[in-house]
C-alpha positions in Angstrom: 35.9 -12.5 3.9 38.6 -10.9 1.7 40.0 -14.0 1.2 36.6 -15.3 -0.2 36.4 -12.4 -2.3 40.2 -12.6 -3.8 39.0 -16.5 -4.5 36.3 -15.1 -6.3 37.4 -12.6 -8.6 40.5 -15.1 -9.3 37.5 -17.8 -10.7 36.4 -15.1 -13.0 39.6 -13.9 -13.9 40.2 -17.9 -15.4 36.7 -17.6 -16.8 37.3 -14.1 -19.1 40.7 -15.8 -19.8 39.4 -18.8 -20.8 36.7 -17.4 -23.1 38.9 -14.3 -24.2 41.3 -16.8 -25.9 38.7 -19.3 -27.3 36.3 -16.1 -28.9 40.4 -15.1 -30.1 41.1 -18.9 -31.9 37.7 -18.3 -33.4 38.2 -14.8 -34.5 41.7 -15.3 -36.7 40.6 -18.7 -37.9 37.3 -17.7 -39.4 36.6 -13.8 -39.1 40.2 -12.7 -40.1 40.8 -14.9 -43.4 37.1 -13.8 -44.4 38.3 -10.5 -44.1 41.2 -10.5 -46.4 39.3 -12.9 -49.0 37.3 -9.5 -49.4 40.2 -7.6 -50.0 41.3 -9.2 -53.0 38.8 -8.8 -56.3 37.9 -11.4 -58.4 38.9 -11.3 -62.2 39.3 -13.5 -65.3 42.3 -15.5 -67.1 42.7 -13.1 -69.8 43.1 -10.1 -67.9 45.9 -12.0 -66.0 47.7 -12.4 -69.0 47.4 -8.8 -70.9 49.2 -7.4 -67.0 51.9 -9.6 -67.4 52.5 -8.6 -70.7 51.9 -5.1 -69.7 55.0 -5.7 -66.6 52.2 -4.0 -63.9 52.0 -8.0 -61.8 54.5 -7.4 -59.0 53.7 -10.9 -57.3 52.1 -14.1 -57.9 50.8 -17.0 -55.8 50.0 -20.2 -57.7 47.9 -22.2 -56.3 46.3 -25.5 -57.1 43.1 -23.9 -58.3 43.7 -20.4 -58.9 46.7 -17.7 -59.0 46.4 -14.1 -56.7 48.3 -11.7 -57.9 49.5 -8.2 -57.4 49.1 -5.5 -60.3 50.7 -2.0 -59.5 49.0 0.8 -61.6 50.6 4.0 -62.7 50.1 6.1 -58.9 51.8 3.3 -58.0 48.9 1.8 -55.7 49.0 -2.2 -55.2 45.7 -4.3 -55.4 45.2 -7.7 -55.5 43.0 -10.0 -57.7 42.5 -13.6 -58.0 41.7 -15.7 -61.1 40.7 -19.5 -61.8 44.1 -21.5 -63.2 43.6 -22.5 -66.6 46.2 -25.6 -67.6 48.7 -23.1 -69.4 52.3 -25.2 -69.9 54.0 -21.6 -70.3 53.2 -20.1 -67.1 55.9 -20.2 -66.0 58.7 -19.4 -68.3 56.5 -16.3 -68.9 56.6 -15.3 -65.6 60.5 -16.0 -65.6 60.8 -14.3 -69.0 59.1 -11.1 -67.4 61.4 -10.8 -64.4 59.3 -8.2 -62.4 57.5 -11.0 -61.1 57.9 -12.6 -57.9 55.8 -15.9 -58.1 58.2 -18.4 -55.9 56.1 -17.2 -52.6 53.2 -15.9 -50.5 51.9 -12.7 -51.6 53.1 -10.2 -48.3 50.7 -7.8 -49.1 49.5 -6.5 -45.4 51.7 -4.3 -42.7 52.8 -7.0 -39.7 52.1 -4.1 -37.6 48.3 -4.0 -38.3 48.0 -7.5 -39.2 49.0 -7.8 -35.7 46.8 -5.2 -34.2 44.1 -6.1 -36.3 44.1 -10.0 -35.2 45.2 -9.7 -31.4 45.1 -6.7 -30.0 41.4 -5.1 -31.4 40.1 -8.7 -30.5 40.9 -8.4 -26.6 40.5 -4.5 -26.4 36.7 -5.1 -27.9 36.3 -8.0 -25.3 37.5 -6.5 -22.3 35.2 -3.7 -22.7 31.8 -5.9 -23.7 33.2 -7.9 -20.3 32.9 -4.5 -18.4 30.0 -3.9 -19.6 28.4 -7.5 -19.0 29.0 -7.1 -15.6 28.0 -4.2 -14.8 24.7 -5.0 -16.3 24.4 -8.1 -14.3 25.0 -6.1 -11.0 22.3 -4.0 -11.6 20.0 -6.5 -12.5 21.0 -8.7 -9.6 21.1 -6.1 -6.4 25.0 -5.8 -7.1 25.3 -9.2 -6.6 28.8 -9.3 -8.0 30.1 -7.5 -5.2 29.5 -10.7 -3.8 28.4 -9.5 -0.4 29.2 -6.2 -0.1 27.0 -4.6 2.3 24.3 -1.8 1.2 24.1 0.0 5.1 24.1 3.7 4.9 26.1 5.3 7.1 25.3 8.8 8.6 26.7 10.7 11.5 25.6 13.6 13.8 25.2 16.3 11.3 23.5 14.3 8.4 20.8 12.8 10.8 20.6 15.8 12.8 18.2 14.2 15.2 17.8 13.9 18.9 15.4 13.2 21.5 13.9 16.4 21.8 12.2 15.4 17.9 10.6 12.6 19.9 8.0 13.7 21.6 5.0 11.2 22.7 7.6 7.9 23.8 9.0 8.6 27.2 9.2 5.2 27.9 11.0 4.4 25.3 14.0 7.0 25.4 14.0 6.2 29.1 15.1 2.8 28.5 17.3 4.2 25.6 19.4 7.0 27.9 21.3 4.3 29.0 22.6 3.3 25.6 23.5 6.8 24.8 25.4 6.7 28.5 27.3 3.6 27.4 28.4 4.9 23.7 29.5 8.2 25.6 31.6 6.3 28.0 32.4 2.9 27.4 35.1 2.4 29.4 33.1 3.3 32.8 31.1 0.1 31.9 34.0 -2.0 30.9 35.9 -1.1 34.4 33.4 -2.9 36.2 33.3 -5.7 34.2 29.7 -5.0 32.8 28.5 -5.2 29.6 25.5 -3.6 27.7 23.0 -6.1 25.7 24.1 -6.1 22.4 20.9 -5.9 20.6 17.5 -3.9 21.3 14.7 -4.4 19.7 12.1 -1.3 18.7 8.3 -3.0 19.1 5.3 -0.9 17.8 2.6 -0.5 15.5 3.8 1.6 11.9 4.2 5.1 12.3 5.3 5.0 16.3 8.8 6.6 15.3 10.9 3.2 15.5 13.1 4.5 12.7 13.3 8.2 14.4 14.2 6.8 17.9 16.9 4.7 16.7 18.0 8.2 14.6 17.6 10.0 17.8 20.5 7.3 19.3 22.6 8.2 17.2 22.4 11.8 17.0 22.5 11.8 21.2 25.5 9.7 21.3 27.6 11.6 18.3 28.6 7.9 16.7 28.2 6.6 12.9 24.9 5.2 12.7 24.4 2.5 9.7 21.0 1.8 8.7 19.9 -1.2 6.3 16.7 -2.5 5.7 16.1 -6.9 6.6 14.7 -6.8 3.1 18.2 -5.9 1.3 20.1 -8.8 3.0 18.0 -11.7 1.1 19.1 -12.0 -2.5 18.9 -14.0 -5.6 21.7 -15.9 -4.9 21.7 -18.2 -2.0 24.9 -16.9 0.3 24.8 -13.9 -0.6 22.2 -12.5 2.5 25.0 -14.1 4.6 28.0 -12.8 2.9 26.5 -9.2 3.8 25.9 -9.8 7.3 29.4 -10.4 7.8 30.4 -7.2 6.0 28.4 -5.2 7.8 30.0 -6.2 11.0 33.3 -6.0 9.2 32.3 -2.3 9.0 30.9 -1.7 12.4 33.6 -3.1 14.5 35.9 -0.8 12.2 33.9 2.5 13.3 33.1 1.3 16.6 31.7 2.6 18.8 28.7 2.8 16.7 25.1 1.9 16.0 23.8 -0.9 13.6 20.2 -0.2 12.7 18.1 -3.4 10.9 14.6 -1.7 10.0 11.9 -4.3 9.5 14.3 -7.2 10.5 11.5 -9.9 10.8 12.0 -10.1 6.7 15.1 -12.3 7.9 14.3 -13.0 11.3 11.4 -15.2 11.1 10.8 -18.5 13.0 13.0 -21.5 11.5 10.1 -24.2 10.6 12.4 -26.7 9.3 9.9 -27.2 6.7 9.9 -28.5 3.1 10.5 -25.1 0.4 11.9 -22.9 2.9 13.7 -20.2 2.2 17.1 -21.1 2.7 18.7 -17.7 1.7 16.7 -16.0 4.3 17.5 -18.9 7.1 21.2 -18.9 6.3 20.9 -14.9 6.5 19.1 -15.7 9.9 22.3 -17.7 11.1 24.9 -15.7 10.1 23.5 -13.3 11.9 23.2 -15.3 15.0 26.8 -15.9 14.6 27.8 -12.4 14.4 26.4 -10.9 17.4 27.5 -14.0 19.7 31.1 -12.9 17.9 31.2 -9.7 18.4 32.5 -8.3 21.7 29.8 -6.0 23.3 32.1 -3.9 25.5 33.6 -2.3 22.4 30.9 0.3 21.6 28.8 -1.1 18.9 24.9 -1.5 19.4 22.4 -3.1 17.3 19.2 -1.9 17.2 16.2 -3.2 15.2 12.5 -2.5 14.3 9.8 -4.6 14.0 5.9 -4.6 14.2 5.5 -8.9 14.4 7.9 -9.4 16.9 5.5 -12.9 17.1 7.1 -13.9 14.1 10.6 -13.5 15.2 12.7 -16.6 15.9 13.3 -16.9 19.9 16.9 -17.8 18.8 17.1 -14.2 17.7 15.5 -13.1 21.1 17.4 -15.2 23.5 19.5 -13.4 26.2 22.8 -12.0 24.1 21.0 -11.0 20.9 18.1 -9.1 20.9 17.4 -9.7 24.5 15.9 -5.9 25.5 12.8 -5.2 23.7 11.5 -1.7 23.8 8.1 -0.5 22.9 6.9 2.1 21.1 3.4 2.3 21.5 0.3 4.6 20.4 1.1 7.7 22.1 -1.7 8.7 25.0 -3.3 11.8 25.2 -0.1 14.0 26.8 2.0 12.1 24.1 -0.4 13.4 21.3 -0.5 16.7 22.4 3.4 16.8 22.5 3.7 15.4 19.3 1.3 17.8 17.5 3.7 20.6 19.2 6.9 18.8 17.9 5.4 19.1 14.2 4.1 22.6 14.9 7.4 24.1 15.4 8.0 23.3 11.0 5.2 25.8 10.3 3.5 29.3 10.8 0.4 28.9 13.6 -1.2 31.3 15.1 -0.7 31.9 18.5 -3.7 30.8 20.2 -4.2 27.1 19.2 -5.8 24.9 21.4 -3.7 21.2 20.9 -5.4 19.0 23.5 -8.9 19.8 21.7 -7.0 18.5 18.4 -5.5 15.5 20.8 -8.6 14.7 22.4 -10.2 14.4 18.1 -7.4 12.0 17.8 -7.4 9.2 19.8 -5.6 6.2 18.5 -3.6 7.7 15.8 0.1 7.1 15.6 3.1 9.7 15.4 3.3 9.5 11.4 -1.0 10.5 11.5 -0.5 13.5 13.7 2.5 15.0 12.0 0.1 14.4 8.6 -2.7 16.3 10.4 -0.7 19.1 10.7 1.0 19.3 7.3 -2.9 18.7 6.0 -3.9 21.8 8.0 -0.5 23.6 6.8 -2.3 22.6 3.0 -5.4 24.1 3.7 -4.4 27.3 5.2 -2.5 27.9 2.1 -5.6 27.1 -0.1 -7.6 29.3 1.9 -4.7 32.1 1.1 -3.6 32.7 4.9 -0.3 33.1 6.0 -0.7 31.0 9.0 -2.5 27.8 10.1 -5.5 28.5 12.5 -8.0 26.3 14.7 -10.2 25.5 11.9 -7.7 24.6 9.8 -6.1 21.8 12.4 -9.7 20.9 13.2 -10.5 20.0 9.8 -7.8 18.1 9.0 -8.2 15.7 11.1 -11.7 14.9 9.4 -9.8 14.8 6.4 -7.2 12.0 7.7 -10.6 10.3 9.5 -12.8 10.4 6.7 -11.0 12.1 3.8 -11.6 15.1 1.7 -15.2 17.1 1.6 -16.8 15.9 -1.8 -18.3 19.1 -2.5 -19.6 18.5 -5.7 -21.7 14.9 -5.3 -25.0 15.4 -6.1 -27.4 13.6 -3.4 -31.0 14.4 -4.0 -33.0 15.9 -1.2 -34.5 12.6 -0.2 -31.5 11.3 0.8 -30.2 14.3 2.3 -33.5 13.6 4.1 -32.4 9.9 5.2 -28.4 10.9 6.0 -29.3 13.3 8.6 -32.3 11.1 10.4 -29.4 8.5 10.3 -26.9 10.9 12.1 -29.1 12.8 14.4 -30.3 9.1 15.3 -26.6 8.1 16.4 -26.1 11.5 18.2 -29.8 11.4 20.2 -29.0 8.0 21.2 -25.3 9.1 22.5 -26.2 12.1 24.2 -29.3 10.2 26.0 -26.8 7.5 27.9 -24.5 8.0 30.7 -21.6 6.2 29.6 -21.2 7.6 26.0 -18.6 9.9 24.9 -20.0 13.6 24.2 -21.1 15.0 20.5 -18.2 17.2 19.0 -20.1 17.3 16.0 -22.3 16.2 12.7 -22.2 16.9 9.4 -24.0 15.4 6.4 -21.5 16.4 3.8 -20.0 13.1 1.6 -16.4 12.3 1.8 -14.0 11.0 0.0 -13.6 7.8 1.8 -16.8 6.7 0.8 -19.2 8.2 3.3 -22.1 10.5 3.3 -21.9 11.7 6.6 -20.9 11.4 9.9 -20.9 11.5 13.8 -17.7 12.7 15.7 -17.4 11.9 19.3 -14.7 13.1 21.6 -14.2 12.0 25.2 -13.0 14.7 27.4 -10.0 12.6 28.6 -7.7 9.7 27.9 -9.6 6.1 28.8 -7.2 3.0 28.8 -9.7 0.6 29.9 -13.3 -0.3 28.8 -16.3 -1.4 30.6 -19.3 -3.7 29.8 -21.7 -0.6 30.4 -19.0 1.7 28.1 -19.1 -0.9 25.5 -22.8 -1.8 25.5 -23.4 2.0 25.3 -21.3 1.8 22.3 -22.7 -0.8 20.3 -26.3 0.8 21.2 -25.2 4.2 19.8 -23.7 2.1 16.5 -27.5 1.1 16.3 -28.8 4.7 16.3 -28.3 5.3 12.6 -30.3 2.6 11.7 -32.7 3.0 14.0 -33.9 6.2 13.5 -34.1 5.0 9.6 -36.6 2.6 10.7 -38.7 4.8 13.3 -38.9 7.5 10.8 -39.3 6.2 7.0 -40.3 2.4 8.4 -37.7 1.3 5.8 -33.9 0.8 6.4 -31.3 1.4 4.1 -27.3 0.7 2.9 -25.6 3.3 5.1 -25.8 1.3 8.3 -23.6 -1.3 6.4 -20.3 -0.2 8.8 -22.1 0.7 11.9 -23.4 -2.8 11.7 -20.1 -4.3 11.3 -18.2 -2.2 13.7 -20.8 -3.1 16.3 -20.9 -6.9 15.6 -17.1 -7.0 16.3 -17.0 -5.0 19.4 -20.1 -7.5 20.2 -18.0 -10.8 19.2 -14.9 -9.3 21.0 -17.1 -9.1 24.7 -18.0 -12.8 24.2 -14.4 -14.2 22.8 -11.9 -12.1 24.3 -13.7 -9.8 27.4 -15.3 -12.1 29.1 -18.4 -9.3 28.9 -20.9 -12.7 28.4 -22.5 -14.2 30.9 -22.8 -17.1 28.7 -19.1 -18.0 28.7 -17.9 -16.1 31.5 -14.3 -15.6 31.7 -12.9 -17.9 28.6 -10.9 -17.0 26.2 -12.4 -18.1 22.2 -10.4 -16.6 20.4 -6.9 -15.1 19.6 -5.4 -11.8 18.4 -2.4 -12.5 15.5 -0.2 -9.6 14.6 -1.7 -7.1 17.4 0.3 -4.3 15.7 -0.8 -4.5 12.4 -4.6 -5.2 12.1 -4.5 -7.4 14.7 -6.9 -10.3 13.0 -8.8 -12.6 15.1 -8.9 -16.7 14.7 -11.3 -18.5 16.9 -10.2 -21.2 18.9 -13.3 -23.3 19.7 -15.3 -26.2 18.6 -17.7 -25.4 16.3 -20.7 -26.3 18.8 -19.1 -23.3 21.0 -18.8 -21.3 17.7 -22.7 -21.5 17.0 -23.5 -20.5 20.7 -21.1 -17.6 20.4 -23.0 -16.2 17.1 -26.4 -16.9 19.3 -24.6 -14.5 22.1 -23.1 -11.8 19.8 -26.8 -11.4 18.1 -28.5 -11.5 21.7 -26.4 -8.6 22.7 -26.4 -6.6 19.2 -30.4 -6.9 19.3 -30.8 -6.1 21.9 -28.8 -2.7 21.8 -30.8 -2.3 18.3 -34.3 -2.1 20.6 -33.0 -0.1 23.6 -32.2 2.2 20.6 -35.1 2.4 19.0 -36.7 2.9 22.6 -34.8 5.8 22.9 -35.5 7.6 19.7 -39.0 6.9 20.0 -39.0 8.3 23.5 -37.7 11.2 22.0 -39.5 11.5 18.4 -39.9 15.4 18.4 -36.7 16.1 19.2 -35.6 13.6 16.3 -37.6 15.6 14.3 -36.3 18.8 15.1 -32.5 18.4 15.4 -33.0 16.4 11.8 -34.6 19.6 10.1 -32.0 21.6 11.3 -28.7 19.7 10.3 -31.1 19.5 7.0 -30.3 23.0 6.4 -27.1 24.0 8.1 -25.5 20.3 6.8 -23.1 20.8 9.6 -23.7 21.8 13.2 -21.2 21.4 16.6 -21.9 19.6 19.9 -22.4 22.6 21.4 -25.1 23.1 18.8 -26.6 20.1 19.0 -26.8 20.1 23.1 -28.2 23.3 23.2 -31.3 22.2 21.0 -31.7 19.1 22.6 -31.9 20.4 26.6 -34.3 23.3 25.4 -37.1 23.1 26.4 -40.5 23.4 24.2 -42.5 26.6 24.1 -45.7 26.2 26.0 -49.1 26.0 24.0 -51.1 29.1 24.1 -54.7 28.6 25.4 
C-alpha cells in the first residue's frame, strides 16, 4: 500500500512540475514584458531632443521604430521614456557629440537581483501555495480523497469508551456469546496453544436501538484493547478504488495494534448481495471484495476481532457470511419484560428518582420498545420533573412519558367542541367495554380523551400483567374485536360513524390479513404460507406470494373475520348500553380516568328502584 501511495504522490509531483513550468514560460513571456512596457512613459520627438541638449539622457536604445531612453533629473532619479523615431540623419553624431550618452546597447535599467526574483522565484512561490490550497480544497470536497485511502476508523481505548457490560442490561444472550471474545483478547495465547482459533468476524443482528453499537463498545472496554470504529457508509467513495484502498488501511492499522477490535456499523452499506447486474455499483462491490480478501488474510490467532452491525442481515452477501468471515451471528433482540425492567434501572442510575418507583409497572406499559425508547422514556420523565419544578423524578412522571414516546405530547390547548368531546369518549369507553367484557383481552390501564401531538384525540392503554411471546387465535380475535369497539359504540350511540376509527380499522385489517397469510389462524387456507415478511427488523413489510385467484379469496377471508368481530362488538356494547352510557359521561368530565377507575364503575352494581 505505501508503495501505491509513493507511486501516487510521484504522478502528481510530474503534474505540479509540469504545469509549474508551463504557467512560468507563460508568465515571463507575456506577463513580465507587459509589466516593464508600463514602466516606461510615453513622450514626443521634441522633448527627446531639448534632454539631449540639456545632457540629462544617460542611455539610448534605437530601435527600428522608436528610441527608449533614460533621462536623469536633478535628485538624480532615472526614468525611462519612449518616443516614435522620426528619420533624423544627425542622430547620431548628436548623440556622439554629447558624450554622456550611451546609445550602442540595451538600456540595463532593472536590478538582476529582482528581475530575477520578480520573474522566477514570486512565480513558483505564488504557485506552490494556490497548489496547497487546490488540494486541500479538493480533499474536503471529496471525503479526503487525496489521501488516497487513508482510513477514517476512530480509535478509542478503555478510558475514552468507558463502557462495559454492566451498561448493557436487557441482552444476556448476547454478552453470553460475547464473554468468550473478551476471554480470547485477554489470553490469546491459551487459544493458540491448542491449536484453536476464534471466528474472525461476529456479526451484531437486531432491530435499531437494541444497543449493537454499545455491545460492541462494551467489547472493548471488557477486554482493555483499541477498539476502531468506522461506519460501511465511509468506505464507498466518489472514486472507484478508493472504498478498497481503505479497507486495506484499516487492517494495515489493526494488525499493527493487535490484539484489537475492528467495529463496521451498518456494514450492509458495502455488504450487499453481488447481483452481477447491469449499473452496479462497482465501488461498493470492489469495497465488498477487498474485504473478503482481508479477513481470509489476516491471521485470527493474533488478537484482532471484527465485529459488525446490521439490521438486514437478508441483504448481506453469503460470501460475507460463509464460515471464516462473519460466520457467528449474534442477536440482539427487543428486550423481554426482565430485560426492560433492567434497562429502565441501567438509565435510572444518570438521574435523581425517588426512592419508591415501581419499574415493572413502567415495563409492563412498554412492551415492544427497544433499548434506545426506554432510555428516552426516562430522560422524557427527567424533562418533565424539571418542568414541574421537582428535584427528582417520580411515578407520574415515568408514567407519563411513556404516553409521550406512545402518543406524543398532551395538546393542551386544541379546541374540540363539546360534540366531539361527546363522540371521542363513546369511541374510547366503546374499546375499553368491549376489552374488559372478553376473557382473552389484556386489562384497562387507562383512558383519556385529551389530543396528542401525534395526531390523536384520545386513547385506550392496555397493559398485560406479564410478558406473552406467543399469540393465539382466541388472543387475536379478541384483539381485532376490541379494535372494533371504537367504532362500534359510534354507531350504537349517534347511528353515524366517523374518521377516528381510520387506524383501528387498519391495525385490525392487518392483524386480520396476517391470521390468513402468515398464522395459519383461517380455516380457509389452513396451514399455508401467502405471504412473506422482507426486512423483519425494520418495518418488516409484507409481499404476497399467491395467484391472484388465492389473493381475492384471501380479501373474502380477512373481511369474514373483521366483520365479524365488528358485530360480536356491537353485540357487546348493546348488551351493555347503560353502562356505555355511564362510564362515557364520566370520562366526559374527568377527560382522563385509570383501569382501576374504570373497573370499579363497570362491576358496580345499579342501585335498586324504590317502589
Amino acid at each position: 500500500m505505501n508503495e501505491q501511495r509513493n507511486n501516487n504522490n510521484k504522478k502528481n509531483y510530474l503534474i505540479f512540475a509540469i504545469i509549474s513550468l508551463v504557467l512560468l514560460l507563460v508568465f515571463n513571456a507575456f506577463i513580465v514584458p507587459a509589466v516593464k512596457k508600463a514602466q516606461i512613459k510615453e513622450t514626443n520627438y521634441s522633448f527627446f531632443l531639448k534632454q539631449l541638449d540639456a545632457g540629462t539622457i544617460t542611455q539610448a536604445e534605437i530601435k527600428d521604430d522608436s528610441i527608449v531612453f533614460e533621462v536623469k533629473d536633478e535628485d538624480g532619479d532615472k526614468k525611462l521614456y519612449s518616443t516614435v523615431k522620426i528619420e533624423d540623419p544627425d542622430l547620431v553624431s548628436r548623440l556622439y557629440k554629447n558624450g554622456k550618452v550611451d546609445f550602442t546597447g540595451k538600456i540595463e535599467h532593472e536590478n538582476p537581483i529582482v528581475t530575477f526574483i520578480f520573474s522566477w522565484v514570486l512565480p513558483i512561490v505564488l504557485m506552490i501555495v494556490l497548489w496547497n490550497v487546490l488540494m486541500r480544497g479538493m480533499s474536503k470536497r471529496m471525503g479526503n480523497s487525496m489521501a488516497f485511502g487513508k482510513s477514517n476508523a476512530k480509535i478509542y481505548v478503555k478510558a475514552q469508551t468507558g463502557k462495559t457490560f454492566s451498561d448493557v442490561a436487557g441482552q444476556d444472550e448476547a454478552k453470553e456469546a460475547l464473554v468468550e471474545i473478551v476471554d480470547f483478547l485477554h489470553n490469546p495465547q491459551k487459544y493458540a496453544e491448542i491449536g484453536a482459533s476464534l471466528p474472525k468476524g461476529a456479526l451484531l443482528v437486531g432491530p435499531p436501538g437494541t444497543g449493537k453499537t454499545l455491545l460492541a463498545q462494551a467489547v472493548a472496554g471488557e477486554a482493555d484493547v483499541p477498539f476502531f470504529s468506522i461506519s460501511g457508509s465511509e468506505f464507498v467513495e466518489m472514486f472507484v478504488g478508493m472504498g478498497a484502498a481503505k479497507v486495506r488501511d484499516l487492517f494495515k492499522q489493526a494488525n499493527d495494534k493487535a490484539p484489537c477490535i475492528v467495529f463496521i456499523d451498518e456494514i450492509d452499506t458495502i455488504g450487499k448481495k453481488r447481483d452481477g447486474q447491469l449499473g452496479g455499483n462497482d465501488e461498493r462491490e470492489q469495497t465488498l471484495n477487498q474485504l473478503l480478501t482481508e479477513m481470509d488474510g489476516f491471521d485470527g490467532k493474533r488478537g484482532v476481532v471484527i465485529l459488525a452491525a446490521t439490521n438486514r442481515p437478508d441483504s448481506l452477501d453469503p460470501a460475507l457470511l460463509r464460515p471464516g468471515r462473519f460466520d457467528r451471528r449474534i442477536p440482539a433482540e427487543l428486550p423481554d419484560l426482565a430485560g426492560r425492567e433492567a434497562i429502565l434501572k441501567v438509565h435510572a442510575q444518570k438521574i435523581k428518582t425517588e426512592p419508591e418507583i415501581d419499574y415493572n409497572a413502567i415495563a409492563r406499559a412498554t412492551a415492544g420498545a427497544s433499548g434506545a425508547e426506554l432510555a428516552n422514556i426516562i430522560n422524557e420523565g427527567a424533562l418533565r420533573a424539571v418542568r414541574s419544578g421537582r428535584q427528582t423524578v417520580c411515578q407520574s412522571d415515568l408514567e407519563e412519558s411513556v404516553e409521550v414516546v406512545i402518543a406524543g405530547y398532551q395538546r393542551k390547548n386544541a379546541v374540540i367542541s363539546q360534540q366531539e368531546k361527546e363522540i371521542i369518549a363513546y369511541h374510547e369507553i366503546g374499546h375499553a367495554l368491549v376489552a374488559a367484557k372478553q376473557k382473552d383481552s389484556a386489562p384497562v390501564h387507562k383512558i383519556t380523551i385529551i389530543p396528542r401531538t401525534s395526531g390523536a384525540l384520545g386513547y385506550t392503554m392496555q397493559v398485560d400483567e406479564g410478558e406473552k411471546f406467543l399469540l393465539t387465535k382466541e388472543e387475536a380475535l379478541a384483539r381485532i374485536t376490541t379494535l372494533t369497539g371504537g367504532r362500534s359504540a359510534e354507531e350504537v350511540i349517534f347511528n353515524s360513524c366517523t374518521t377516528g376509527a381510520s387506524n383501528d380499522i387498519e391495525k385490525a385489517t392487518q392483524l386480520a390479513r396476517a391470521m390468513v397469510t402468515r398464522y395459519g389462524m383461517s380455516s380457509g387456507f389452513d396451514m399455508i404460507a401467502l405471504e412473506t415478511v422482507n426486512n423483519q427488523y425494520l418495518g418488516g413489510d409484507t409481499s404476497l406470494a399467491c395467484s391472484p385467484e388465492t389473493a381475492a379469496r384471501i380479501d373474502e377471508e380477512v373481511n369474514s373475520i373483521v366483520r365479524s368481530a365488528h358485530e360480536k362488538a356491537k353485540r357487546i356494547l348493546m348488551e351493555n348500553i347503560e353502562k356505555l352510557r355511564e362510564l362515557s359521561s364520566y370520562l366526559l368530565e374527568k377527560e382522563t380516568i385509570t383501569g382501576e377507575e374504570f373497573m370499579a364503575i363497570l362491576n358496580r352494581k345499579p342501585a335498586p328502584e324504590q317502589v
